[in-house]
Backbone as XML, in Angstrom:
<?xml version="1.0"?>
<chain id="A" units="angstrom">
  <residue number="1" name="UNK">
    <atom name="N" x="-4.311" y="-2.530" z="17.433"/>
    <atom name="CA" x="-4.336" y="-3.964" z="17.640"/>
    <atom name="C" x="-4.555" y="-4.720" z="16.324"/>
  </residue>
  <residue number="2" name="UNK">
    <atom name="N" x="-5.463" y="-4.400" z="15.960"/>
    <atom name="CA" x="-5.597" y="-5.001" z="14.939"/>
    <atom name="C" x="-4.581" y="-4.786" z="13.724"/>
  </residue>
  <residue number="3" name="UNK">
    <atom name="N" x="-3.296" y="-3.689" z="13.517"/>
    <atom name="CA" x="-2.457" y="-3.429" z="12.865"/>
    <atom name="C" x="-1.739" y="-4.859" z="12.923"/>
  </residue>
  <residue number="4" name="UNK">
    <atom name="N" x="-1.410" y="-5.068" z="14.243"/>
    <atom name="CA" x="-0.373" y="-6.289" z="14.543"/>
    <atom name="C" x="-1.033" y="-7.515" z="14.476"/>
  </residue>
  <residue number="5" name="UNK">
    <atom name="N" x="-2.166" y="-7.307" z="14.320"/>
    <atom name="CA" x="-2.556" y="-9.013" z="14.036"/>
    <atom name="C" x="-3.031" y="-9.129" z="12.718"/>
  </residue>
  <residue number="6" name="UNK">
    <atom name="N" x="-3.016" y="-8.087" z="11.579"/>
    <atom name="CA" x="-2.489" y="-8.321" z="10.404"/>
    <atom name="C" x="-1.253" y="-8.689" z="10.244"/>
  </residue>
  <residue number="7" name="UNK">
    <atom name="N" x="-0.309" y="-7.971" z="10.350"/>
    <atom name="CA" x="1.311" y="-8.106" z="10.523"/>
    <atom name="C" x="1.385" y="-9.507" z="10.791"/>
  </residue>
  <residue number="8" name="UNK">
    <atom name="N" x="1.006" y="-10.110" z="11.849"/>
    <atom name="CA" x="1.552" y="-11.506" z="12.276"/>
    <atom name="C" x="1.255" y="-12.388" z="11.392"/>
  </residue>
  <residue number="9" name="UNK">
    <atom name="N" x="-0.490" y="-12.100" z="10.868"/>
    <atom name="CA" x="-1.035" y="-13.012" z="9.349"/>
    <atom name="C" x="0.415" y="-13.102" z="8.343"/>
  </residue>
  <residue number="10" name="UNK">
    <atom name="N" x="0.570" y="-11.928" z="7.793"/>
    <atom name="CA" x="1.275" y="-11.789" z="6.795"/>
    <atom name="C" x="2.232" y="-12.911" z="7.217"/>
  </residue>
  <residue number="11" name="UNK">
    <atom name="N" x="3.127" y="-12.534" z="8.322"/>
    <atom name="CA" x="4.439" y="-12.870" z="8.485"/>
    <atom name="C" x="4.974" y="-14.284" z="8.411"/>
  </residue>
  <residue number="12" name="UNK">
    <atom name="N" x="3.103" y="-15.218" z="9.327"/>
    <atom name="CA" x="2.881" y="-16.673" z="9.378"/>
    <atom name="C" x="2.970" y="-17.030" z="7.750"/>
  </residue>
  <residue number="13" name="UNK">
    <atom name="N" x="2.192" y="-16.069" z="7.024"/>
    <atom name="CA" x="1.724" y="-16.460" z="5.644"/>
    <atom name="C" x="3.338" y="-16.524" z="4.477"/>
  </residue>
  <residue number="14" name="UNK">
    <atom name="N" x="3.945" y="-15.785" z="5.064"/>
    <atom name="CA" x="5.151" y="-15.733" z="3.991"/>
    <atom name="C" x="6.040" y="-16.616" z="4.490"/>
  </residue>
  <residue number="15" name="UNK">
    <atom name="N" x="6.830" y="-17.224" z="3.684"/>
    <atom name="CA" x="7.787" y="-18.270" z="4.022"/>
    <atom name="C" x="8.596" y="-17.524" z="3.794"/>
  </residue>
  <residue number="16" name="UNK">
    <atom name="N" x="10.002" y="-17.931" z="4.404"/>
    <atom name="CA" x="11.522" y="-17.121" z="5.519"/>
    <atom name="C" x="12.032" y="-16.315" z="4.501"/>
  </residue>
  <residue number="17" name="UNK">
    <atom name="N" x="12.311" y="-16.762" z="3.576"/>
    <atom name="CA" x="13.072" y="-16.413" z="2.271"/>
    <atom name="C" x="12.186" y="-15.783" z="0.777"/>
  </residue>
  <residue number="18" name="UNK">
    <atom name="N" x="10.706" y="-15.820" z="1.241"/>
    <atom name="CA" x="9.326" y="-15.418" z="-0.097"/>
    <atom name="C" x="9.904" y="-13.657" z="-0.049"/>
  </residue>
  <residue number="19" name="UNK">
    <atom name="N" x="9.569" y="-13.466" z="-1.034"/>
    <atom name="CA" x="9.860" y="-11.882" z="-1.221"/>
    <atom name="C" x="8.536" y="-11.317" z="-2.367"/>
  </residue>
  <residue number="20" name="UNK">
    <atom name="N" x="8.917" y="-10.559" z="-2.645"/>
    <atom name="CA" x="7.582" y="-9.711" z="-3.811"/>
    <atom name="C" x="8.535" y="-8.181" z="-3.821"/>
  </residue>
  <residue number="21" name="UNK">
    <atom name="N" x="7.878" y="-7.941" z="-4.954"/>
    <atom name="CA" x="8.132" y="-6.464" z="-5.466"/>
    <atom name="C" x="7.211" y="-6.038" z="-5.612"/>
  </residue>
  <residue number="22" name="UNK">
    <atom name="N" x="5.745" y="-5.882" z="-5.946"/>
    <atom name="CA" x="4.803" y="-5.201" z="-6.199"/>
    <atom name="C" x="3.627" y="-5.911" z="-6.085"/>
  </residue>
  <residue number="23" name="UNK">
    <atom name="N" x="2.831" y="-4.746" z="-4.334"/>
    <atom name="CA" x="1.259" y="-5.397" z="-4.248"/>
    <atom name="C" x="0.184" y="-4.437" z="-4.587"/>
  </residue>
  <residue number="24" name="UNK">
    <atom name="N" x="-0.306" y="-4.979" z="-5.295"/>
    <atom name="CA" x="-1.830" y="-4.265" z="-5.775"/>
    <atom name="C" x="-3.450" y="-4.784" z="-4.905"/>
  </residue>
  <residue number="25" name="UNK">
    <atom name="N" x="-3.544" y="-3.677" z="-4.342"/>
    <atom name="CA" x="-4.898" y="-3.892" z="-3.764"/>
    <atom name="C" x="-6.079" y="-2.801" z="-4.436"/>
  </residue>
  <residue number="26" name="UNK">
    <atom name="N" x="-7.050" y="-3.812" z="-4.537"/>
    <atom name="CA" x="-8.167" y="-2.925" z="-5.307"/>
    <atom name="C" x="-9.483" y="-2.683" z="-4.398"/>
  </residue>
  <residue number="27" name="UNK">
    <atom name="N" x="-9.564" y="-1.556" z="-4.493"/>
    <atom name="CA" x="-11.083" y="-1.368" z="-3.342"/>
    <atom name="C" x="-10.359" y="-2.270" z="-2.168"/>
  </residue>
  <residue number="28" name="UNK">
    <atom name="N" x="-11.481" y="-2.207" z="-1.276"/>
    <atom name="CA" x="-12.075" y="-2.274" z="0.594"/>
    <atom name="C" x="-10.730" y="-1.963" z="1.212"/>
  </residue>
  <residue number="29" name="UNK">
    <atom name="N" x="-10.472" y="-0.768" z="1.544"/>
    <atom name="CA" x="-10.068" y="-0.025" z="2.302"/>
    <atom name="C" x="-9.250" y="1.160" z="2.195"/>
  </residue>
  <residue number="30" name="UNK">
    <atom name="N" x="-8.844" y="1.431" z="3.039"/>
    <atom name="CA" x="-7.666" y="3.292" z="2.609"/>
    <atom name="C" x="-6.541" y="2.819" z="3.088"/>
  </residue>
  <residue number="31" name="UNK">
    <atom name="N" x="-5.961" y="1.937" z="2.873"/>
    <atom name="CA" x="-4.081" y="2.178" z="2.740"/>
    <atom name="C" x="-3.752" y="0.761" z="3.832"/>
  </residue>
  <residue number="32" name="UNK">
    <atom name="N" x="-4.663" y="0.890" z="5.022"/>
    <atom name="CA" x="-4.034" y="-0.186" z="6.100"/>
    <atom name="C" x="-2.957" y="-1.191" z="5.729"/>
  </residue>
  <residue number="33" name="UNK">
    <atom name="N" x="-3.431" y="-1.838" z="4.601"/>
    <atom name="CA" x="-2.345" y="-2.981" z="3.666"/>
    <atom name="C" x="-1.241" y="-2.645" z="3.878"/>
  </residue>
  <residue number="34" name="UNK">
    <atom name="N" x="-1.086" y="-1.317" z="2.849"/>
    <atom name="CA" x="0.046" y="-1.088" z="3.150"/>
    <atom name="C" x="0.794" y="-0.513" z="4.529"/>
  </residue>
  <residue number="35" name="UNK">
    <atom name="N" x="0.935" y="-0.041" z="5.483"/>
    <atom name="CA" x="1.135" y="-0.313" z="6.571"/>
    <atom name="C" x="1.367" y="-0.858" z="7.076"/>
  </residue>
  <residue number="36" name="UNK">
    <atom name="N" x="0.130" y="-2.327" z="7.411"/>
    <atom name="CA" x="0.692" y="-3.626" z="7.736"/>
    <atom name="C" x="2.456" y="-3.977" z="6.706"/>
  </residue>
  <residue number="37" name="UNK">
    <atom name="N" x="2.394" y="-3.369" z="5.518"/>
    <atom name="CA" x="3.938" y="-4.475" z="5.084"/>
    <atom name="C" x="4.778" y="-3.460" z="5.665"/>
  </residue>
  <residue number="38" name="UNK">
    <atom name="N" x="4.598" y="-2.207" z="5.402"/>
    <atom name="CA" x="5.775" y="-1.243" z="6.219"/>
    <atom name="C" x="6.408" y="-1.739" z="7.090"/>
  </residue>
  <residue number="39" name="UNK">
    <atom name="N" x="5.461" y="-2.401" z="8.363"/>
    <atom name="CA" x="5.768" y="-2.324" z="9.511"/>
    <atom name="C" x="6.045" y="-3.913" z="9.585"/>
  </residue>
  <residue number="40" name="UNK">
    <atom name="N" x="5.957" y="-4.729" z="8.543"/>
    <atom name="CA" x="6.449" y="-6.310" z="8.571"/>
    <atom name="C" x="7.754" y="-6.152" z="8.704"/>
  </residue>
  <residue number="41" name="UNK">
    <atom name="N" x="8.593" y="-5.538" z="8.467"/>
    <atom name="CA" x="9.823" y="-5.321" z="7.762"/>
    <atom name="C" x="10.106" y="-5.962" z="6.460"/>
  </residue>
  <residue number="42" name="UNK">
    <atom name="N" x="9.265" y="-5.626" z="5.433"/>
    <atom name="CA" x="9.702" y="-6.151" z="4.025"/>
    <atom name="C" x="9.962" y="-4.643" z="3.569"/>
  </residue>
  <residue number="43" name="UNK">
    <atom name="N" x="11.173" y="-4.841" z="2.277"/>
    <atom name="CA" x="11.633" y="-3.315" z="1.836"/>
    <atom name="C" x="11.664" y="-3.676" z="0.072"/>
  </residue>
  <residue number="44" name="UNK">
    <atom name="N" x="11.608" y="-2.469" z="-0.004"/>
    <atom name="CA" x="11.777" y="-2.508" z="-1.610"/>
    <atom name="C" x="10.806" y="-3.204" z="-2.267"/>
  </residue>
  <residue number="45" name="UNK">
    <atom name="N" x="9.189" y="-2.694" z="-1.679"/>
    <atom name="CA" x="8.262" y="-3.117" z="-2.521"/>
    <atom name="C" x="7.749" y="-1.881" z="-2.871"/>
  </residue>
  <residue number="46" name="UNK">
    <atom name="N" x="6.344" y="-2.097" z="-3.327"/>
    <atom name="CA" x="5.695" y="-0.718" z="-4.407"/>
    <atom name="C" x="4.694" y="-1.348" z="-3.641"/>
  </residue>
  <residue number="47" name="UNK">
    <atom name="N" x="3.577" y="-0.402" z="-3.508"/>
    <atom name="CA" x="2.208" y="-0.956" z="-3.210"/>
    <atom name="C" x="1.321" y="0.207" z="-3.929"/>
  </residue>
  <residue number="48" name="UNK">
    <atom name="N" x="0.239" y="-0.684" z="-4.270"/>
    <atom name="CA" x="-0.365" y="0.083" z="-5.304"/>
    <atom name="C" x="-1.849" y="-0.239" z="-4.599"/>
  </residue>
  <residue number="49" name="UNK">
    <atom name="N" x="-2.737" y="1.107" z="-4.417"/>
    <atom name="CA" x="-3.857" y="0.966" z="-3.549"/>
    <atom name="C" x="-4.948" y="1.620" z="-4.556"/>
  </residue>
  <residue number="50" name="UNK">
    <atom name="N" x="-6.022" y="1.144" z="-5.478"/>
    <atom name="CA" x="-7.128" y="1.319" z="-6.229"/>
    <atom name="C" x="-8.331" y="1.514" z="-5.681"/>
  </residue>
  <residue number="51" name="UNK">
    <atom name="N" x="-8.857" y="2.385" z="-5.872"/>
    <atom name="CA" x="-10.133" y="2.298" z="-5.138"/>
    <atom name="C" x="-11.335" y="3.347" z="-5.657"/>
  </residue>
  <residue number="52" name="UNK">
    <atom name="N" x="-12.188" y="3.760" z="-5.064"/>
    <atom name="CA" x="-12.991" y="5.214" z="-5.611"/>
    <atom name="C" x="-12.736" y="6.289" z="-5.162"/>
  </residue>
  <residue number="53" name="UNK">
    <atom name="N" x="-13.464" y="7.215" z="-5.605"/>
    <atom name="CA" x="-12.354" y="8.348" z="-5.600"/>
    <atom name="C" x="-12.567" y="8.498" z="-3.262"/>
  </residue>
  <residue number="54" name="UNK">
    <atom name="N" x="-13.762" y="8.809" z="-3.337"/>
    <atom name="CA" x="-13.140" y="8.957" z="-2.113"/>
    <atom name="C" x="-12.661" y="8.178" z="-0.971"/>
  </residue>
  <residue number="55" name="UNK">
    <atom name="N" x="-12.677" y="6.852" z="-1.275"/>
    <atom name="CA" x="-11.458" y="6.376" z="-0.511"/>
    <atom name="C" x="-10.135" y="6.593" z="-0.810"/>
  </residue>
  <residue number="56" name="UNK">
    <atom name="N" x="-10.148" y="6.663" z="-2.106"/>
    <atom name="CA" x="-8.656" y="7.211" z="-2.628"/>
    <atom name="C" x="-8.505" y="7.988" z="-2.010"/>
  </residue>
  <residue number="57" name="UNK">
    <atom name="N" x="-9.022" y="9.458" z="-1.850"/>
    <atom name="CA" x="-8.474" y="10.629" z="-1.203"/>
    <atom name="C" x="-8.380" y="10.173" z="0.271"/>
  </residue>
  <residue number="58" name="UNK">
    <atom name="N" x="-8.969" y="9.399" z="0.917"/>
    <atom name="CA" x="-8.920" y="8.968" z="2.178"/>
    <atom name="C" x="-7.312" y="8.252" z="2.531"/>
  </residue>
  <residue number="59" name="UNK">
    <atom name="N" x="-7.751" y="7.409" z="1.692"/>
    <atom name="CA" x="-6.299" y="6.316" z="1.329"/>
    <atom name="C" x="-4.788" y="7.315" z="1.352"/>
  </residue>
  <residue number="60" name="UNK">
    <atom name="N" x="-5.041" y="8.417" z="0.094"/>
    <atom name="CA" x="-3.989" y="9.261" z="0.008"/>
    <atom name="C" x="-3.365" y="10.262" z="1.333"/>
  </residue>
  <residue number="61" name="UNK">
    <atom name="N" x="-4.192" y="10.536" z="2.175"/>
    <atom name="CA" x="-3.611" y="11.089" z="3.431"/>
    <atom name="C" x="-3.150" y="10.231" z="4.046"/>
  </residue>
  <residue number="62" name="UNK">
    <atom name="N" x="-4.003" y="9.047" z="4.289"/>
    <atom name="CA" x="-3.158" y="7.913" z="5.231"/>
    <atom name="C" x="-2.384" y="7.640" z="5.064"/>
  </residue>
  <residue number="63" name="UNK">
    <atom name="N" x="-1.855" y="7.493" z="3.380"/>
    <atom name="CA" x="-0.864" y="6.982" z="3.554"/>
    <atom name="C" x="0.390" y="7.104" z="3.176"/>
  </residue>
  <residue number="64" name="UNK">
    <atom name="N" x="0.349" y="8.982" z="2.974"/>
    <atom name="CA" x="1.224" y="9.815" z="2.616"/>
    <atom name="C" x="1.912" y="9.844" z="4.532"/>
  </residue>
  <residue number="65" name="UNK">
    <atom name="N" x="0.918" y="9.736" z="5.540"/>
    <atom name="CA" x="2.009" y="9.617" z="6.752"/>
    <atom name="C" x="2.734" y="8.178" z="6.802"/>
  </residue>
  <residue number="66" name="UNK">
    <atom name="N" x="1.765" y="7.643" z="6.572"/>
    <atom name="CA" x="2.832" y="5.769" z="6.560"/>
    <atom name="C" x="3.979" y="5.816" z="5.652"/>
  </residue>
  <residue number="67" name="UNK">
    <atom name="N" x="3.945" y="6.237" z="4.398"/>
    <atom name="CA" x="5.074" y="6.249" z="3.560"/>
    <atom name="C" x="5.896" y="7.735" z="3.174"/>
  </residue>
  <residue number="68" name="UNK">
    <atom name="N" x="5.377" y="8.953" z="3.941"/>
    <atom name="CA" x="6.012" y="10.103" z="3.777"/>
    <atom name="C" x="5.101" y="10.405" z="2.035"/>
  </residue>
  <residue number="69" name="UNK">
    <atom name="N" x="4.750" y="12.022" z="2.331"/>
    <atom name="CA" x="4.036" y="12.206" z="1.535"/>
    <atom name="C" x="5.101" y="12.456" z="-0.234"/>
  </residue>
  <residue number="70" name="UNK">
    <atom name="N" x="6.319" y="12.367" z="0.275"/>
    <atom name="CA" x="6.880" y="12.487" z="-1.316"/>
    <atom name="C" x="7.103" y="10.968" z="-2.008"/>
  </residue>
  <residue number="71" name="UNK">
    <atom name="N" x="6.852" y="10.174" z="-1.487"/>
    <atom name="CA" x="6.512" y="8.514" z="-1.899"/>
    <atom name="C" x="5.359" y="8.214" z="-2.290"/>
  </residue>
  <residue number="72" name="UNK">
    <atom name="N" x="3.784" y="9.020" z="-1.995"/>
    <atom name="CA" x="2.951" y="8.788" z="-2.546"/>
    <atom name="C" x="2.508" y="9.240" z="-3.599"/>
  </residue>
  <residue number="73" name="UNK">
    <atom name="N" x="1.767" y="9.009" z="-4.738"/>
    <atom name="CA" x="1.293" y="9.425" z="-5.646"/>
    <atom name="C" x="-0.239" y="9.174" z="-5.940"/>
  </residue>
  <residue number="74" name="UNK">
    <atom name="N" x="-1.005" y="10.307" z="-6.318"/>
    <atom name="CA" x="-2.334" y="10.633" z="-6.010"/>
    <atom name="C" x="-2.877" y="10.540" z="-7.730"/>
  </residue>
  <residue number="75" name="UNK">
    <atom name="N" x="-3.841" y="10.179" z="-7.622"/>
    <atom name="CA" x="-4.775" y="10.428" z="-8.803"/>
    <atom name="C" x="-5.021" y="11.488" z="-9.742"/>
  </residue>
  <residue number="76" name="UNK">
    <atom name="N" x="-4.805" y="12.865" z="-9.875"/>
    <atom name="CA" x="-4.287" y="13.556" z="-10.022"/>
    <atom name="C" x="-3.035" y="13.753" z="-10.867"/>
  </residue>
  <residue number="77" name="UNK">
    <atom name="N" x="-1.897" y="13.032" z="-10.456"/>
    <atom name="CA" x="-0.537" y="12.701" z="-11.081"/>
    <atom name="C" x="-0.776" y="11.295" z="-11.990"/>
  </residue>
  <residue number="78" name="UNK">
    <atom name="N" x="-1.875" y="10.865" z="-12.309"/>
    <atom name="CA" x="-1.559" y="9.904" z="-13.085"/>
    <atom name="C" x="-2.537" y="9.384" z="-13.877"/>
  </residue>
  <residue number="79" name="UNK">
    <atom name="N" x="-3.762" y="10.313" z="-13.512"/>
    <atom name="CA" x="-5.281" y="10.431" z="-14.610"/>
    <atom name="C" x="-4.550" y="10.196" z="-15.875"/>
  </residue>
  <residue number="80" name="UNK">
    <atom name="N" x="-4.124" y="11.283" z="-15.991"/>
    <atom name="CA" x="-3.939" y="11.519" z="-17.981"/>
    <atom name="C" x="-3.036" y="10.925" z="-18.319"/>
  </residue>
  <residue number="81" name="UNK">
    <atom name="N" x="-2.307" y="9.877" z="-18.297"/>
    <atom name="CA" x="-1.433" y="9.099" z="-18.613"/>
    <atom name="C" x="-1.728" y="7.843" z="-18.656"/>
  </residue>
  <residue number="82" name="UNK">
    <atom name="N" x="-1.441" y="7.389" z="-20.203"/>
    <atom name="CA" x="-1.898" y="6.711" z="-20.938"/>
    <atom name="C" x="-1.101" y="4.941" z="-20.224"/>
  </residue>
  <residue number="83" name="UNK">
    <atom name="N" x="0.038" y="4.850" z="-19.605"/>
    <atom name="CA" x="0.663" y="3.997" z="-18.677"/>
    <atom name="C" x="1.409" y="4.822" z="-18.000"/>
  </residue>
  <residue number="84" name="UNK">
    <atom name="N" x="1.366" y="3.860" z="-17.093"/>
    <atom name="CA" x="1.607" y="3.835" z="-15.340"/>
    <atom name="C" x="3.122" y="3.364" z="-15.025"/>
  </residue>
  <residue number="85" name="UNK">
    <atom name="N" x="4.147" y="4.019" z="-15.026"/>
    <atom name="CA" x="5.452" y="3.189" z="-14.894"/>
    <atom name="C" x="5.412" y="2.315" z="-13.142"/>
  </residue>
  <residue number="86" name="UNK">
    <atom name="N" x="5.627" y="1.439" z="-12.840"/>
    <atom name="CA" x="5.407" y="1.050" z="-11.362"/>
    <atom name="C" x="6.925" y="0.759" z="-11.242"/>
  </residue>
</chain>
């Protein structure tokens, strides 16, 4: 329930024609965000989810099923690198 009454926020919140390419959320929560846009029908964004480590790892299962786990990328793959291509 509460999935879809994010979704509807968003949907009220964006005007017909607003678009984005890349959302960054930092800390309070594991992935939901993204989900909610999955399931808005917006395409061809990046979402980028920051957090500590163990919500990260929390975050990273969730939301390797929301986006298929070869779309996500884990902490791990991107510690030692000095930039981040998005």
């Amino acid at each position: 329930m509460k999935l879809l009454i994010r979704t509807s926020i968003l949907k009220k919140t964006l005007k017909q024609d607003e678009t984005f390419q890349t959302v960054l959320e930092i800390g309070r929560g594991f992935g939901t965000l993204g989900e909610v846009l999955k399931t808005s029908g917006l395409t061809n964004f990046k979402y980028i989810d920051v957090d500590i480590q163990h919500l990260s790892y929390i975050a990273q299962n969730y939301l390797s099923n929301v986006f298929r786990v070869e779309n996500v990328r884990i902490y791990e793959e991107t510690a030692n690198k000095q930039d981040i291509f998005i």
